[in-house]
C-alpha positions in Angstrom: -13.0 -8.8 -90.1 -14.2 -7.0 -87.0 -16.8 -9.4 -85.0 -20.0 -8.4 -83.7 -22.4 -8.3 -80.7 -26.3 -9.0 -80.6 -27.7 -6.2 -80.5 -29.1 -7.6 -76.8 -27.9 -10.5 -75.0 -29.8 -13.9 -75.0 -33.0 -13.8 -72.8 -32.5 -9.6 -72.1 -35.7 -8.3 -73.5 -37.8 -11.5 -73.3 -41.0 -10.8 -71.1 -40.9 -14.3 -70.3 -37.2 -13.9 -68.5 -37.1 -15.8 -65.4 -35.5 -14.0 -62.4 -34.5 -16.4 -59.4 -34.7 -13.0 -57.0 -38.3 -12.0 -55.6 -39.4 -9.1 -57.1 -42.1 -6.6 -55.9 -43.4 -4.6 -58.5 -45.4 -2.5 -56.6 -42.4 -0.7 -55.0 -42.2 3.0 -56.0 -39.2 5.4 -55.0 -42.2 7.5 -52.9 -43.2 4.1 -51.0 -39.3 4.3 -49.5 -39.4 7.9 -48.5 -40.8 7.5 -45.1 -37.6 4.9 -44.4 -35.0 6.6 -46.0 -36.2 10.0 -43.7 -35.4 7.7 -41.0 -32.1 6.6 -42.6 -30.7 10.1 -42.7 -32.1 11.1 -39.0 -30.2 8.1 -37.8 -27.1 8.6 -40.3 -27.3 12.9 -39.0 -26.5 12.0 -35.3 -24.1 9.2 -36.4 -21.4 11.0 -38.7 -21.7 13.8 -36.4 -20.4 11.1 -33.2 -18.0 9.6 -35.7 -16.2 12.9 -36.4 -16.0 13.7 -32.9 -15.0 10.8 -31.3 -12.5 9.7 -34.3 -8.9 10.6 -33.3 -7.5 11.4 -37.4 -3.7 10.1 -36.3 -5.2 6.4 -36.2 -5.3 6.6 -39.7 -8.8 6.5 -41.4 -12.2 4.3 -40.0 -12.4 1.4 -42.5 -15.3 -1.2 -40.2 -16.8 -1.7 -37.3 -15.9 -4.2 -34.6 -18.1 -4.6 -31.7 -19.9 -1.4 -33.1 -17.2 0.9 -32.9 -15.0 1.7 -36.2 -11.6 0.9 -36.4 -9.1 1.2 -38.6 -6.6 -0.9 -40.9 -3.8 0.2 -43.2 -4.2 -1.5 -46.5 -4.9 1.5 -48.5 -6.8 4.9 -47.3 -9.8 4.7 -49.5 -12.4 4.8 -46.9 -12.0 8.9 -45.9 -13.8 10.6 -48.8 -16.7 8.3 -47.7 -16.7 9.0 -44.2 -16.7 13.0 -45.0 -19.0 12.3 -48.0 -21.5 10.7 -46.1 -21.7 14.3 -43.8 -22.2 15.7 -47.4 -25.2 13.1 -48.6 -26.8 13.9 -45.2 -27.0 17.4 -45.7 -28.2 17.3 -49.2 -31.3 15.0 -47.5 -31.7 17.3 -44.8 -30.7 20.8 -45.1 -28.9 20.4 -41.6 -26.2 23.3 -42.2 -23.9 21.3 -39.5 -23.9 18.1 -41.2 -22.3 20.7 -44.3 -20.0 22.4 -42.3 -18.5 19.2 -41.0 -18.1 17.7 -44.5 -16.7 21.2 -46.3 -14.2 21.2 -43.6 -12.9 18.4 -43.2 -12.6 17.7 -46.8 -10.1 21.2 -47.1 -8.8 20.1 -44.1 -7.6 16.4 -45.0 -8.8 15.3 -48.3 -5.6 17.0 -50.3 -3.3 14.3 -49.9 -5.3 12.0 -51.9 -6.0 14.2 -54.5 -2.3 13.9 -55.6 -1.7 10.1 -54.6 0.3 8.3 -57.2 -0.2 4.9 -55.2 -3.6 3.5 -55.4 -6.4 3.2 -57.8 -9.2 4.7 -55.6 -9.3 8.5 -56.4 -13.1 8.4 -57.8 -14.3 6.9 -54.6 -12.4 9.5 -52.4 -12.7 12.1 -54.3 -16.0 12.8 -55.7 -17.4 11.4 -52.3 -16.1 14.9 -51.5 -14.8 17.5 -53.9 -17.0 16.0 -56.7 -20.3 16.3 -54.0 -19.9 19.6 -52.9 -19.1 20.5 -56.7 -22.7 19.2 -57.5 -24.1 20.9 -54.3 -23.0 24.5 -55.3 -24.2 23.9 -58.9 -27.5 23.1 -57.7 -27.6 26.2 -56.1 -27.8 24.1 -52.1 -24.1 26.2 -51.7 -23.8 29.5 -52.2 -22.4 30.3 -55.6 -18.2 31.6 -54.7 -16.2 31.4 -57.8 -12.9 31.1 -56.2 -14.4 27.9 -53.8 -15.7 26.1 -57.2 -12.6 26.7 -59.0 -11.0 25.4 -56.4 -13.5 21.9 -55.9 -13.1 21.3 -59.8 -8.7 22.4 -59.7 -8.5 18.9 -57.2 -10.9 17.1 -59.7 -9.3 17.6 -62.5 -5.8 17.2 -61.1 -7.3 13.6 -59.3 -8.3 12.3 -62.6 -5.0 13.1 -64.2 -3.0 11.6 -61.2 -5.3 8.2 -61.4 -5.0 8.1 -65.7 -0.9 8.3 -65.1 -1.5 4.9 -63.4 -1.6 3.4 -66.6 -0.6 -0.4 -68.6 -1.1 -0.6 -71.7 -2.0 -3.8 -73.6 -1.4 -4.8 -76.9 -4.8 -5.9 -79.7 -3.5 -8.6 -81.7 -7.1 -9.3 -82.7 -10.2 -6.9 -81.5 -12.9 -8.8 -79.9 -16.7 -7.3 -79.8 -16.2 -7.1 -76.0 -13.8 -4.6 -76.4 -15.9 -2.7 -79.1 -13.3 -4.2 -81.4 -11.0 -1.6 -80.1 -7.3 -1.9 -81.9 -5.5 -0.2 -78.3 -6.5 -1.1 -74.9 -5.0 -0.2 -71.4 -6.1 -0.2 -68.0 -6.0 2.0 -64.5 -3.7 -0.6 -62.6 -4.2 -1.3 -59.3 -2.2 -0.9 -55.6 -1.2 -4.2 -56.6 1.6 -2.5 -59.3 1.2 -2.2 -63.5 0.3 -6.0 -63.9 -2.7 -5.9 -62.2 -6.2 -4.5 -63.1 -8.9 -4.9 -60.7 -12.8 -5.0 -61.3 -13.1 -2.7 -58.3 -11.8 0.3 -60.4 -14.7 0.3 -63.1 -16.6 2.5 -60.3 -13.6 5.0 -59.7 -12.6 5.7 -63.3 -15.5 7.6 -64.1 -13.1 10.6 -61.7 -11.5 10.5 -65.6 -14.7 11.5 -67.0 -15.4 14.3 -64.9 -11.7 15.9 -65.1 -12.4 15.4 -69.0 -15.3 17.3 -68.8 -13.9 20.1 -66.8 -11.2 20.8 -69.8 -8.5 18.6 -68.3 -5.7 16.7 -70.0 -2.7 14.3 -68.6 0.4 16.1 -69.4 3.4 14.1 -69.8 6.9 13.5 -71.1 8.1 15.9 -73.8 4.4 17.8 -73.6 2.4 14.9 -75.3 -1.1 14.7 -73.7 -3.3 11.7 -72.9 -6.8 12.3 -73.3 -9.0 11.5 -69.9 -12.0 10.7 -71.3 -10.1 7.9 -73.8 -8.1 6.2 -70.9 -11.3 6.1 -69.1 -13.2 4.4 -72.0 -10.2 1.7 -72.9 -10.0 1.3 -69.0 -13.8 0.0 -69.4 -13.1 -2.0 -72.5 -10.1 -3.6 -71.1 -12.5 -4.7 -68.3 -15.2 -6.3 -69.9 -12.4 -8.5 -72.0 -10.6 -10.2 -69.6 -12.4 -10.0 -66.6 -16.0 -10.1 -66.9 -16.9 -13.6 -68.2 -19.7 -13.7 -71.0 -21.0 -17.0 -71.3 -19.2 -17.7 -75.0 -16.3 -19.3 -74.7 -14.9 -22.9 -74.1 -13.6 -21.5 -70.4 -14.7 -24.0 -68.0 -15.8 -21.2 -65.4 -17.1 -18.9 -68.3 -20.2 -17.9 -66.8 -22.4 -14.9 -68.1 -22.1 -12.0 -65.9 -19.6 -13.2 -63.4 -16.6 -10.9 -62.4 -13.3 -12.3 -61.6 -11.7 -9.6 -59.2 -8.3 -8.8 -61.0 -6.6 -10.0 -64.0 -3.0 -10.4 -64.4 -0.6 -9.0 -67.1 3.1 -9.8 -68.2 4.5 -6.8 -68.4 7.2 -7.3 -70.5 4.9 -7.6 -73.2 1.4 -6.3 -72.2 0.1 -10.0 -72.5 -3.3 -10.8 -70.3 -1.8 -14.1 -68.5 -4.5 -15.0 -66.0 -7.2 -13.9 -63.1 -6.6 -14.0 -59.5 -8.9 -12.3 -56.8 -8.2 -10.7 -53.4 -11.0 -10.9 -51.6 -13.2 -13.2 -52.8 -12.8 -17.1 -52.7 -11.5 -17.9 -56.2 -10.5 -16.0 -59.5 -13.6 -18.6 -61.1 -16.2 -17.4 -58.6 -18.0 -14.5 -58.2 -16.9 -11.9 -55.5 -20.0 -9.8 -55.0 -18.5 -6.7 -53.5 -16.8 -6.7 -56.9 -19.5 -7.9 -59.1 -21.1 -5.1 -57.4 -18.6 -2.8 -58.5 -19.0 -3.1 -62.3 -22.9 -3.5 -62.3 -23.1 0.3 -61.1 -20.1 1.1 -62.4 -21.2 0.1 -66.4 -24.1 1.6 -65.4 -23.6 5.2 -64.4 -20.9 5.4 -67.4 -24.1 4.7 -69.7 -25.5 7.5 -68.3 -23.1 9.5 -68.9 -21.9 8.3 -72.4 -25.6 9.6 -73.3 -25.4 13.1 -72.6 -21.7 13.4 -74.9 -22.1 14.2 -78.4 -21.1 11.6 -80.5 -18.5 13.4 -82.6 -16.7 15.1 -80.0 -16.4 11.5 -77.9 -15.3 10.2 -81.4 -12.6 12.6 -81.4 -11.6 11.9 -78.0 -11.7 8.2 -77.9 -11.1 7.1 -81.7 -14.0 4.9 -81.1 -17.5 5.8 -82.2 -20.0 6.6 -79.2 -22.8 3.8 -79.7 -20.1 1.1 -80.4 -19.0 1.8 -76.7 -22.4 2.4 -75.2 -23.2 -1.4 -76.7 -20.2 -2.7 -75.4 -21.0 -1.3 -72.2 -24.5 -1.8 -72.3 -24.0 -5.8 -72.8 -21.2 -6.0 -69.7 -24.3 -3.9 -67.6 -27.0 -6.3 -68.0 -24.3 -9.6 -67.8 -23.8 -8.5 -64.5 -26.9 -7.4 -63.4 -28.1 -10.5 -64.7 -25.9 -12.6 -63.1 -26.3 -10.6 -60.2 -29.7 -11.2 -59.6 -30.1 -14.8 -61.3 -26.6 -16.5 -60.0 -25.1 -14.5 -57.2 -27.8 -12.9 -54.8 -30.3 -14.7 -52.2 -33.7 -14.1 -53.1 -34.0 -10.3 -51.4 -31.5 -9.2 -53.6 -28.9 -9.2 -50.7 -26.0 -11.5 -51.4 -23.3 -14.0 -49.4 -19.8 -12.7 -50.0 -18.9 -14.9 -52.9 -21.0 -17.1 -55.0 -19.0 -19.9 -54.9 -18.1 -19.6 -50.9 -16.9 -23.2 -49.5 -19.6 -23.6 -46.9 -22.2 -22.3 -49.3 -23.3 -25.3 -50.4 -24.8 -26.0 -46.1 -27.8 -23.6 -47.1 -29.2 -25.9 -49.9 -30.9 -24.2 -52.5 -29.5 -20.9 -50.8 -30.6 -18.4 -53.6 -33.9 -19.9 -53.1 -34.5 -17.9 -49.8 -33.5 -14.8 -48.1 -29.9 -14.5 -47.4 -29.8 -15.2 -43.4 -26.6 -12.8 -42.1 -26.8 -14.7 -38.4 -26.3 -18.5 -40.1 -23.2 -20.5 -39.5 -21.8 -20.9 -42.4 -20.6 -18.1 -45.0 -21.2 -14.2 -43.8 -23.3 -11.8 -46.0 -22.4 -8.9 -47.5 -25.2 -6.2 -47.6 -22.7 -3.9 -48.8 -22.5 -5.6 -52.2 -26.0 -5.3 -52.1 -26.3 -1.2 -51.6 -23.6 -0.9 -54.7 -25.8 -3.5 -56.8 -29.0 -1.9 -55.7 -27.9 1.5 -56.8 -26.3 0.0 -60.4 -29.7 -1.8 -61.0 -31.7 1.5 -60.3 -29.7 3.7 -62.6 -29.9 0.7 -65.7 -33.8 0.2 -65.4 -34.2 3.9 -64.2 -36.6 5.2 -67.7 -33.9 7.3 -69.6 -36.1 10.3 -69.9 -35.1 10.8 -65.5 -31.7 10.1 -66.3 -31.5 5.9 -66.8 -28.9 4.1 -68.3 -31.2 2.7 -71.4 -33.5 3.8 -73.7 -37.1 4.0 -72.9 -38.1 1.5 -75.2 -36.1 -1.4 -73.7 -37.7 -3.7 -71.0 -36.1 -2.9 -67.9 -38.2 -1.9 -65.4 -37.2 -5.2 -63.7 -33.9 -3.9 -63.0 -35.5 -0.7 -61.3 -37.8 -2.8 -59.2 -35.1 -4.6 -57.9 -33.3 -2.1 -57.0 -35.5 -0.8 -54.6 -36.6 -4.4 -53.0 -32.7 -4.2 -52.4 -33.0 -1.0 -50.9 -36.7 -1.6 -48.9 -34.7 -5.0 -47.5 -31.4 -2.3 -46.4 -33.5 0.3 -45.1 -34.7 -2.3 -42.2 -33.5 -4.2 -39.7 -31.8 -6.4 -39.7 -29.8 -4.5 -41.7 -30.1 -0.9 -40.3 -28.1 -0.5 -37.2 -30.6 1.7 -35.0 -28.9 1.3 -32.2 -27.2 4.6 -31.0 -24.5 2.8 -29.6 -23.4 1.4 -32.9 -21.2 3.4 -35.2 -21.9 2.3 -38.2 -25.3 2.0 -40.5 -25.4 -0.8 -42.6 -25.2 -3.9 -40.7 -23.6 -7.4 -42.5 -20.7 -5.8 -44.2 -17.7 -7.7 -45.1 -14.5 -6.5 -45.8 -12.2 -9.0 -46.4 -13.0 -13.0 -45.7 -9.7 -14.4 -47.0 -7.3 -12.6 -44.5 -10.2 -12.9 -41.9 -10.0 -9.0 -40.8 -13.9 -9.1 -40.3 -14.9 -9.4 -36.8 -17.1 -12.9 -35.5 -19.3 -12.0 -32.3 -18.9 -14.3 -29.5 -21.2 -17.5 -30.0 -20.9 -16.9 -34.1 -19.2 -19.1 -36.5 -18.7 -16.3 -39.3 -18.7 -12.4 -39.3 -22.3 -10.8 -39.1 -23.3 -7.4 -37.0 -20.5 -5.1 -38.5 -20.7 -1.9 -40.6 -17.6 -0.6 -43.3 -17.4 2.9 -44.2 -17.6 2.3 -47.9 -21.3 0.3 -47.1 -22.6 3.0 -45.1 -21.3 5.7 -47.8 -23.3 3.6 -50.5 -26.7 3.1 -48.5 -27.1 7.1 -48.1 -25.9 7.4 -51.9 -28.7 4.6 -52.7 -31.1 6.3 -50.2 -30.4 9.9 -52.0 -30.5 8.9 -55.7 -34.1 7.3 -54.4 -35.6 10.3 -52.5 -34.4 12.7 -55.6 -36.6 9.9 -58.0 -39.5 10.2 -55.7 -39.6 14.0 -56.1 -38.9 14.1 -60.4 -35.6 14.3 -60.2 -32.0 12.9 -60.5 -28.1 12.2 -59.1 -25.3 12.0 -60.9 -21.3 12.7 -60.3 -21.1 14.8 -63.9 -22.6 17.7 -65.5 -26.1 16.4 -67.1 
């Protein structure tokens, strides 16, 4: 027999639920206008210097180091962000130049990663770019031109069919609830090769759910087709059963919420083996950067799991609609929750990874607000832009767009979300210095391999900016300033 979930998770719901992070309640989306104006002025002149002084044959700008970005050849997932963030200034300002630059470059440099077979990072560069000026032109801030939509939703659809070929699949022996008792799973693998799926991806796999949208199919051997929209959903599924942690098992390390970063498969037989991470400090701690990733990446799925109609989602996935929505639904608030209860200081901005050696120096570190100049373990604020915006869109009310339904208690997610973003939008976290490249400060990129840059007279990395941290704060600061005036963001077609 099938088992079941709660229909909630223990203490979700409860007025009584005890957050460890500092909420303001009072915090509207129209009390942050007047700083996020000043985010985009800042961000205008600052994408506009990056473009000009960047020489393109160095590869893409990843982070900052002394200020000035630099580059380094892991993977190029950074350049949709660096031409997307021209695109989210433009939508906040109207400045025609800051278009221009984006719509340009993005014809001019973006193909090659509509058609890469090697990575699992197509939603992030892609719909940074072809998926934003998609949604531009729709909403009428682009001209309508036929031939130039065809051609934005041609490299969509073709990006979510080249990232669903990168696919393992895994054999059910016995469903689990976290899988929405799913009898076939699979998974998007990562750069890593088909034995390994990382958490990261659950924010780039929704580039499936757009292409589905469009029409698209995966066309393979012998003309059999893979449906988008299905990969997409197991992808999820596969996710929350091996690598987000749930609190209800004999695991020693089985916390509710937490995220390992990847899980490991045998692929001789599809088998999960075992968790590893990356970049954080251990496969039974928290990496917040990825925790990060699922919290908003659950999340904006929700949203857009509510706007398909349940039969034809049945007919795509074989699974019925609300059985997926409460899958995902639990893995959003596990990770929120842990998020905000386990993993963050009490601002909302968190250290690098919850269970970070030096950690333990602070005391009662979550106690306090994280400190990005102490001596001990760096900060990450960009975790805390990704969280910020996943926490918005689950306690946003549904009737704007939200994740949930009205009737559930989760204004306390929304809050948070914007005492995240009120903490970002400020120093020490906003680089307003002219001379700096980048815009959010405190970003870390990857601690193990110690590629993030420590000032002279520092013990650990603090002052630096990443591409993909900046890219999220103006996506944050956007999806807030549309909420202040009635509306809403999303990457697919509401």
């Amino acid at each position: 027999m099938n088992a079941t979930l709660s229909p909630h998770p223990s203490g979700w719901g409860s007025s009584g639920y005890d957050l460890r992070m500092k909420i303001d309640a009072s915090i509207t989306p129209q009390s942050l206008v007047p700083a996020i104006n000043r985010l985009f002025e800042l961000a205008c002149a600052k994408v506009v210097a990056l473009d000009k002084s960047w020489d393109a044959s160095r590869g893409t700008p990843v982070f900052t180091t002394q200020g000035q970005y630099t580059t380094r050849g892991w993977t190029e997932w950074t350049q949709g962000f660096q031409y997307g963030s021209a695109l989210l200034c433009f939508d906040a300002t109207d400045d025609r130049k800051l278009l221009e630059l984006g719509r340009t470059r993005t014809l001019e440099r973006m193909a090659p990663h509509v058609t890469h077979i090697g990575v699992h990072d197509h939603g992030f560069n892609n719909i940074s770019t072809y998926g934003n000026l998609r949604r531009l032109m729709l909403a009428g801030r682009i001209a309508a031109n036929e031939w130039e939509l065809g051609l934005y939703e041609m490299a969509l659809k073709a990006s979510g069919a080249v990232q669903a070929a990168r696919w393992s699949g895994v054999p059910v022996r016995e469903p689990s609830p976290h899988s929405a008792n799913s009898n076939v799973l699979g998974y998007i693998y990562s750069f890593n090769g088909p034995h390994s799926l990382f958490i990261d991806t659950m924010r780039t796999t929704r580039i499936l759910g757009l292409a589905w949208q469009l029409g698209h199919v995966l066309m393979h051997e012998n003309d059999k087709s893979a449906n988008l929209l299905k990969r997409s959903v197991l992808h999820g599924l596969c996710t929350n059963q091996f690598i987000v942690f749930h609190g209800d098992s004999s695991h020693a390390y089985d916390v509710r919420g937490r995220t390992a970063h990847e899980g490991v498969f045998n692929r001789n037989d599809g088998t999960f083996r075992s968790r590893a991470t990356q970049q954080g400090y251990s496969p039974f701690s928290t990496w917040t950067r990825g925790l990060a990733w699922a919290m908003c990446g659950y999340a904006e799925e929700l949203e857009f799991f509510a706007t398909l109609d349940p039969a034809a989602f049945e007919a795509a996935c074989g699974l019925a609609r609300d059985a997926v929505k409460q899958t995902y639904e639990r893995a959003a608030i596990e990770t929120c929750d842990h998020y905000l209860n386990e993993a963050s200081a009490s601002d909302g901005v968190p250290y690098w990874d919850d269970g970070a050696p030096n950690l333990n120096k602070h005391g009662d570190w979550r106690s306090s607000p994280a400190n990005p100049f102490n001596d001990h373990e760096p900060v990450d604020a960009s975790a805390a832009a990704i969280a910020a915006q996943g926490l918005i869109r689950l306690g946003a009310p549904s009737r704007q767009g939200g994740a949930l339904a009205d009737s559930a208690p989760t204004s306390h997610y929304l809050h948070a979300g914007l005492n995240i973003a009120r903490t970002l939008l400020d120093e020490p976290y906003l680089s307003t210095d002219p001379d700096h490249q980048g815009l959010l400060l405190h970003s870390i990129y990857h601690r193990p391999n110690g590629w993030d840059h420590v000032p002279k007279g520092r013990k650990v990395p603090c002052g630096e900016s990443s591409m993909w941290g900046d890219y999220h704060l103006l996506e944050l600061a956007l999806l807030i300033k549309r909420m202040a005036e009635g509306k809403y963001v999303t990457f697919f077609d509401a």
